[in-house]
BALOBA-1460 file (C-alpha; in Angstrom, 3 decimals):
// residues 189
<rec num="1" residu="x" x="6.122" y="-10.991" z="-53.822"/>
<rec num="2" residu="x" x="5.592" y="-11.573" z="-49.948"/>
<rec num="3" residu="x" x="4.154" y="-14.793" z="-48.934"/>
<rec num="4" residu="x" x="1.113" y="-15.870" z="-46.295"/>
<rec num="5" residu="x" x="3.489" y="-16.281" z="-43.960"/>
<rec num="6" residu="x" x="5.261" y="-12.956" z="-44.137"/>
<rec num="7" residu="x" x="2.982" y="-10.889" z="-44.142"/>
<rec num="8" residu="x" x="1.378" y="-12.339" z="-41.104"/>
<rec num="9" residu="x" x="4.582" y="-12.041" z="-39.573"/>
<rec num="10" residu="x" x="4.628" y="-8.441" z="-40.675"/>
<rec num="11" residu="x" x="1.273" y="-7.564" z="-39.563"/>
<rec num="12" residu="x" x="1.639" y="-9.525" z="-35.826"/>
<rec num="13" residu="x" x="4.869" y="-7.340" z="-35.468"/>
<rec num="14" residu="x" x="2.969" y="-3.908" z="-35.596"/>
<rec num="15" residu="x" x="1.500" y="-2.660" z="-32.531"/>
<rec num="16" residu="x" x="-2.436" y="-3.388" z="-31.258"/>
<rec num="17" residu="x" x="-3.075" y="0.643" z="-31.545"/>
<rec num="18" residu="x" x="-1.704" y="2.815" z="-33.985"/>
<rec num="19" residu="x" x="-0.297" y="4.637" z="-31.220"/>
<rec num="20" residu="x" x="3.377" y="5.706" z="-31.024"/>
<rec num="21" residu="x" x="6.105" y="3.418" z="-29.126"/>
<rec num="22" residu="x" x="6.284" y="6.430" z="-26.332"/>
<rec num="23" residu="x" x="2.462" y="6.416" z="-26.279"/>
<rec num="24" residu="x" x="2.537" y="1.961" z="-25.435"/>
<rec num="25" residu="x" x="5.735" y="2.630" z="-23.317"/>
<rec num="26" residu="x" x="3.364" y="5.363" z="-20.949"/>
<rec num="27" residu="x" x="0.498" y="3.070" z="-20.953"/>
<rec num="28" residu="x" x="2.654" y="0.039" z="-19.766"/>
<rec num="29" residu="x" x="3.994" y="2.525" z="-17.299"/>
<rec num="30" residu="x" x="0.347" y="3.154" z="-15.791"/>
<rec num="31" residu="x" x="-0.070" y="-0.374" z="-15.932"/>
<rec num="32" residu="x" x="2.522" y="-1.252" z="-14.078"/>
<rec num="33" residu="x" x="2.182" y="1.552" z="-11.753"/>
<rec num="34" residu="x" x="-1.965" y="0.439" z="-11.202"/>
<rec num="35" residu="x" x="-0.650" y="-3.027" z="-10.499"/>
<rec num="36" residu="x" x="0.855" y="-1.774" z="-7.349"/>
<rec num="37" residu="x" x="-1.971" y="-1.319" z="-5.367"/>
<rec num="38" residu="x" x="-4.145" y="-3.796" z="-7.345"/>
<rec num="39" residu="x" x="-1.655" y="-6.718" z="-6.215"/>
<rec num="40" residu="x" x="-1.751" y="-5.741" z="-2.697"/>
<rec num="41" residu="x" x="-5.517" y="-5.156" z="-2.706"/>
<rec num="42" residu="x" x="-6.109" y="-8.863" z="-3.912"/>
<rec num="43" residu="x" x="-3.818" y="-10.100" z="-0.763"/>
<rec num="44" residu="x" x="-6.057" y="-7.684" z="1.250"/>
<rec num="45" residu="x" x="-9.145" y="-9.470" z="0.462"/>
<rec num="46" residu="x" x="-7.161" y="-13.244" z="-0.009"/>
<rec num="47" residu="x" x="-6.297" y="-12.466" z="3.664"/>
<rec num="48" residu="x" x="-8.833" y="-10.055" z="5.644"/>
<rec num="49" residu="x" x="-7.723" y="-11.467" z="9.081"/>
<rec num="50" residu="x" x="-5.326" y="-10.444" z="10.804"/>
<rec num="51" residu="x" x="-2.406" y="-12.220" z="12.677"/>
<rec num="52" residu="x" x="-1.307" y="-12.059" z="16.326"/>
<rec num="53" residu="x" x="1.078" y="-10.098" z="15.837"/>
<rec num="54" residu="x" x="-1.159" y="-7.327" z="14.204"/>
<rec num="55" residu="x" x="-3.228" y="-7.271" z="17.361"/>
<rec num="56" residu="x" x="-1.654" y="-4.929" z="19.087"/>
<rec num="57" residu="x" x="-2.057" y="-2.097" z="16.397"/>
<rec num="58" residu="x" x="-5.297" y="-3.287" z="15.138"/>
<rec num="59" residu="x" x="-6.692" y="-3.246" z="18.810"/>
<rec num="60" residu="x" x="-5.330" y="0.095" z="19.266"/>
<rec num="61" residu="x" x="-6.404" y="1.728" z="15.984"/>
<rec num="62" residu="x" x="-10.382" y="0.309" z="17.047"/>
<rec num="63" residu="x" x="-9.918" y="1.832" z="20.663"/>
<rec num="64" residu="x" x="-8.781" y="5.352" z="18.794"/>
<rec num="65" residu="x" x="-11.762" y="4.949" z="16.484"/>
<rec num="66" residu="x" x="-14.324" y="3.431" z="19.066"/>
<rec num="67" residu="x" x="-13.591" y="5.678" z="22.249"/>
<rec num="68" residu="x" x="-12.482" y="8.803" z="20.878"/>
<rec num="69" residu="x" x="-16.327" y="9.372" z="19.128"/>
<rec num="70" residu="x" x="-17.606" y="8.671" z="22.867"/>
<rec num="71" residu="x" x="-18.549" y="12.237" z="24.905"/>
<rec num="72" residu="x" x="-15.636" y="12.860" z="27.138"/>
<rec num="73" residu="x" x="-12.868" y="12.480" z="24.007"/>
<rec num="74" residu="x" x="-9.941" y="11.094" z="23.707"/>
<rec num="75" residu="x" x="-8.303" y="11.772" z="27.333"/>
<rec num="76" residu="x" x="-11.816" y="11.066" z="28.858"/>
<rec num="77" residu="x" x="-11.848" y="7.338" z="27.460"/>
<rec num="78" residu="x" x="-8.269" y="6.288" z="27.828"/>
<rec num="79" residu="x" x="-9.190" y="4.153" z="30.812"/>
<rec num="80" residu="x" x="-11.427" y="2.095" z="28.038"/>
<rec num="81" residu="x" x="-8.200" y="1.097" z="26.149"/>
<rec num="82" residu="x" x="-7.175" y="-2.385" z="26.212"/>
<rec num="83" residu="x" x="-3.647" y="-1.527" z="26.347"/>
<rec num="84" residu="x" x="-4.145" y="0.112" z="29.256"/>
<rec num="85" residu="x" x="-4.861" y="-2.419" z="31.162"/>
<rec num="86" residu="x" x="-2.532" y="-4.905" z="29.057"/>
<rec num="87" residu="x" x="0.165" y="-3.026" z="28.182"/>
<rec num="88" residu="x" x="2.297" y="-6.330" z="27.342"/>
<rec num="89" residu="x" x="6.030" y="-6.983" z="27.747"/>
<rec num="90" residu="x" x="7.199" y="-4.626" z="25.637"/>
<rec num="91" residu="x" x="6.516" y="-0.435" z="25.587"/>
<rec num="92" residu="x" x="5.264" y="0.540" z="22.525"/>
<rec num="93" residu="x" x="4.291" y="3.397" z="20.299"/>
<rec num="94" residu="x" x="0.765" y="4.367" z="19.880"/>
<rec num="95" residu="x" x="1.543" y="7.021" z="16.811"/>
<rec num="96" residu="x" x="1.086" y="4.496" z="14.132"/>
<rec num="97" residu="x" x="-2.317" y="2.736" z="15.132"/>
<rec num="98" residu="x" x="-3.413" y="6.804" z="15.528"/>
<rec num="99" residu="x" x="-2.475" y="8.205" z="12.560"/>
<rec num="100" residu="x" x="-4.647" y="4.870" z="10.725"/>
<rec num="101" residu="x" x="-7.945" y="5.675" z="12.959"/>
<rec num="102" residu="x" x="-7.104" y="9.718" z="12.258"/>
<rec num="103" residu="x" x="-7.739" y="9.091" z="8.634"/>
<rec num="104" residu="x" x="-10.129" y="5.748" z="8.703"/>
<rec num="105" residu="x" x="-12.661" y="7.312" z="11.388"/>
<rec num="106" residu="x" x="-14.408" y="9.365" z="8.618"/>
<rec num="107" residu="x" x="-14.553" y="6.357" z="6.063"/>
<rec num="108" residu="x" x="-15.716" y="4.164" z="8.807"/>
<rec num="109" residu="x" x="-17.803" y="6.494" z="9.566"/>
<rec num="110" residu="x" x="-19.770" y="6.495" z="5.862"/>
<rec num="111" residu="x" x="-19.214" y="2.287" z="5.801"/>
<rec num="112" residu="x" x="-19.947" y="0.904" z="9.448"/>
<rec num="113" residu="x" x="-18.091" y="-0.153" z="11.899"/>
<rec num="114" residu="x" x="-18.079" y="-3.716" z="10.643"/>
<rec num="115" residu="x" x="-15.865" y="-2.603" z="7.708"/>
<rec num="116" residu="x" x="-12.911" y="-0.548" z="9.862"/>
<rec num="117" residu="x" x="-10.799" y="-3.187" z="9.983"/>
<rec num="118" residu="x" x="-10.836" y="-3.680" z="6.301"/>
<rec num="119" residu="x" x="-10.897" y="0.329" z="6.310"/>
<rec num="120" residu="x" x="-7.710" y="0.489" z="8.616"/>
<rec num="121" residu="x" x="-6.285" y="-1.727" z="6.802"/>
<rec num="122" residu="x" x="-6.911" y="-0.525" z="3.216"/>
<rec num="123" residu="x" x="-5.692" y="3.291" z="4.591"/>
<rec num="124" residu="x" x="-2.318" y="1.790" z="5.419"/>
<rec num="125" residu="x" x="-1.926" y="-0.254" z="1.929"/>
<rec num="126" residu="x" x="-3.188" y="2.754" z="0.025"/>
<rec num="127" residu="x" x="-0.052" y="4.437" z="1.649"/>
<rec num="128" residu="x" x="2.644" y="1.708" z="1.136"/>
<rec num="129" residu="x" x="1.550" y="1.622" z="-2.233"/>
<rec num="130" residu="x" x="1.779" y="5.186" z="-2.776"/>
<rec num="131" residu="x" x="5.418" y="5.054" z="-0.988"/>
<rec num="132" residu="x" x="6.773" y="1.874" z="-3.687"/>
<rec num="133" residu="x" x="5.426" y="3.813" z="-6.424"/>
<rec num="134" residu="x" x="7.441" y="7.270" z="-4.908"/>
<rec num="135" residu="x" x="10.439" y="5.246" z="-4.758"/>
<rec num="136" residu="x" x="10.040" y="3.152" z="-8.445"/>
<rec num="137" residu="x" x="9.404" y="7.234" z="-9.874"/>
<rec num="138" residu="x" x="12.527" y="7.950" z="-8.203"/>
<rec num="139" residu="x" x="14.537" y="4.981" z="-9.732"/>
<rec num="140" residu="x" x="12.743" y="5.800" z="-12.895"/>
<rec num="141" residu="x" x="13.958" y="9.623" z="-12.919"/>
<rec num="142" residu="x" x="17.640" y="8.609" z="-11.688"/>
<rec num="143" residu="x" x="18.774" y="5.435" z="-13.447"/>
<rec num="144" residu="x" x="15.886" y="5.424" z="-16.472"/>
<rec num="145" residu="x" x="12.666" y="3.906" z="-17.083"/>
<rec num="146" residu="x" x="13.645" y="0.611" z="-17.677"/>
<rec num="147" residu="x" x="14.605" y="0.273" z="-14.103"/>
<rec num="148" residu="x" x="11.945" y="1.709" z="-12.881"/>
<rec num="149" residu="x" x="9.862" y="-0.787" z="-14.408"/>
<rec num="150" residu="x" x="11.523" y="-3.775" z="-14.070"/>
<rec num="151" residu="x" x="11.673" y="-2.501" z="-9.949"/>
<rec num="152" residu="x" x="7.989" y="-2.838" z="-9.990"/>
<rec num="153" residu="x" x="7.662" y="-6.089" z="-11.949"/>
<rec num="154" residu="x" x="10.574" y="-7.439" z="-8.970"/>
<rec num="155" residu="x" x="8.464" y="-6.414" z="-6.483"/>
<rec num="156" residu="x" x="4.512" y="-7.135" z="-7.650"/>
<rec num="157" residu="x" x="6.203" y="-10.817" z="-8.178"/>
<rec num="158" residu="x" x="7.120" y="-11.091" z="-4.725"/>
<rec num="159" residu="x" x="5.183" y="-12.787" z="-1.728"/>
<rec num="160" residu="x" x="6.656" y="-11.290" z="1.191"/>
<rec num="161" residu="x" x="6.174" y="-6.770" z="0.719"/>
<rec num="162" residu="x" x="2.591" y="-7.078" z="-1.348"/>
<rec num="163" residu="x" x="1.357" y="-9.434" z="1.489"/>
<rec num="164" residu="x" x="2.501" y="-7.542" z="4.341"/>
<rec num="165" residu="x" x="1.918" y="-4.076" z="3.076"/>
<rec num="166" residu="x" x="-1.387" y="-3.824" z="4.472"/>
<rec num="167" residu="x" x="-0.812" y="-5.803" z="8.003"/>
<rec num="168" residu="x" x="-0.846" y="-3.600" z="11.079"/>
<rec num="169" residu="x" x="2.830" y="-4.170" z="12.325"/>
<rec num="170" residu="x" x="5.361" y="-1.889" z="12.899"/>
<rec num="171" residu="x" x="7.690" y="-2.666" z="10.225"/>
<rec num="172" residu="x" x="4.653" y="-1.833" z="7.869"/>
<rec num="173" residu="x" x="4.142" y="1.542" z="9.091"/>
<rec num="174" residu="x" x="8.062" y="2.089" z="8.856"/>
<rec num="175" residu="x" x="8.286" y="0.711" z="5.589"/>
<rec num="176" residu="x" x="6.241" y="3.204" z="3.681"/>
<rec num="177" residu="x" x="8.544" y="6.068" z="5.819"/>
<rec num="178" residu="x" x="11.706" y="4.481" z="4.669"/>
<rec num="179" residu="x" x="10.552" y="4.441" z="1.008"/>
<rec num="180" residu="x" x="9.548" y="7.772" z="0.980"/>
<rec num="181" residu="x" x="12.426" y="8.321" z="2.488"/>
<rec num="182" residu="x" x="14.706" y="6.246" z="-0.185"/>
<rec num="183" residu="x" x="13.035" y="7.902" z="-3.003"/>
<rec num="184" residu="x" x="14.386" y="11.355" z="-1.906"/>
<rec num="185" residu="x" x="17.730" y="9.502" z="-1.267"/>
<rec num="186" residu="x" x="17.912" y="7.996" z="-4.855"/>
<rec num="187" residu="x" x="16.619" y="11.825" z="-6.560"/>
<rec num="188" residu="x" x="19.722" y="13.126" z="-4.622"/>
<rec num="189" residu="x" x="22.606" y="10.910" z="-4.868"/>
């Protein structure tokens, strides 16, 4: 006869939901792929300023959303551009800051203007997020899903990616590029 204490044991061991261990295993893997973008949405809001060295993408990003709505278009209001004026020590790409107000000019549009850089900002997070869970569904297919996994669990513990992944600088715009990128790499090799 089984005592208190083993059939506690016994009923503690058995999983929450009568579900099947491949059935837990995919909701822990939409768990852990949600957690992603939920981690680096909580630094988004912990931290909705931005640092100097974002200015230069940020400012350009609100001069592609600001002056390009203005009659005349975009060549017509380059004049208006802070960087114009100031185009600082070092020449720099515009492509970036472009692409962000391409797709957060219709968003900003629906949520005010006192939102885009929240709205830029999100945009490029939604991305990096969608390029670290590319490249932890490429680990995943290549070297199992236990990899995958633990990948994610590395990197949602980390400071330094989930923090930065939705700054305006232009390692953050290459970073989601160069996942991508690895992804394809790792499916390959």
């Amino acid at each position: 006869m089984k005592t208190f204490g083993t059939l506690f044991l016994t009923v503690l061991s058995r999983p929450v939901l009568s579900c099947s261990n491949y059935t837990n295993k995919h909701a822990l893997d939409i768990f852990l792929s949600l957690l992603i973008p939920a981690v680096i949405l909580v630094h988004l809001i912990v931290a909705p300023y931005t640092k100097v060295e974002e200015s230069f993408n940020i400012q350009a990003a609100h001069d592609f959303i600001t002056y390009s709505s203005r009659s005349g278009g975009l060549s017509g209001n380059l004049k208006f551009f802070d960087h114009v004026d100031y185009p600082g020590a070092v020449p720099r790409t515009f492509v970036g800051a472009f692409s962000l107000a391409l797709i957060s000019n219709p968003i900003i549009a629906c949520t005010g203007p006192e939102y885009a850089q929240f709205v830029v900002r999100l945009v490029l997070a939604t991305f990096n997020a969608y390029a670290l869970f590319r490249f932890k569904d490429a680990l995943a297919k290549a070297y199992g899903n236990d990899v995958g996994r633990w990948y994610t669990l590395f990197q949602v513990s980390q400071f330094h990616v989930m923090f930065y992944a939705s700054r305006t600088l232009p390692n953050m715009f290459a970073f989601g590029l160069c996942q991508c990128s690895k992804s394809i790499c790792v499916l390959l090799c």
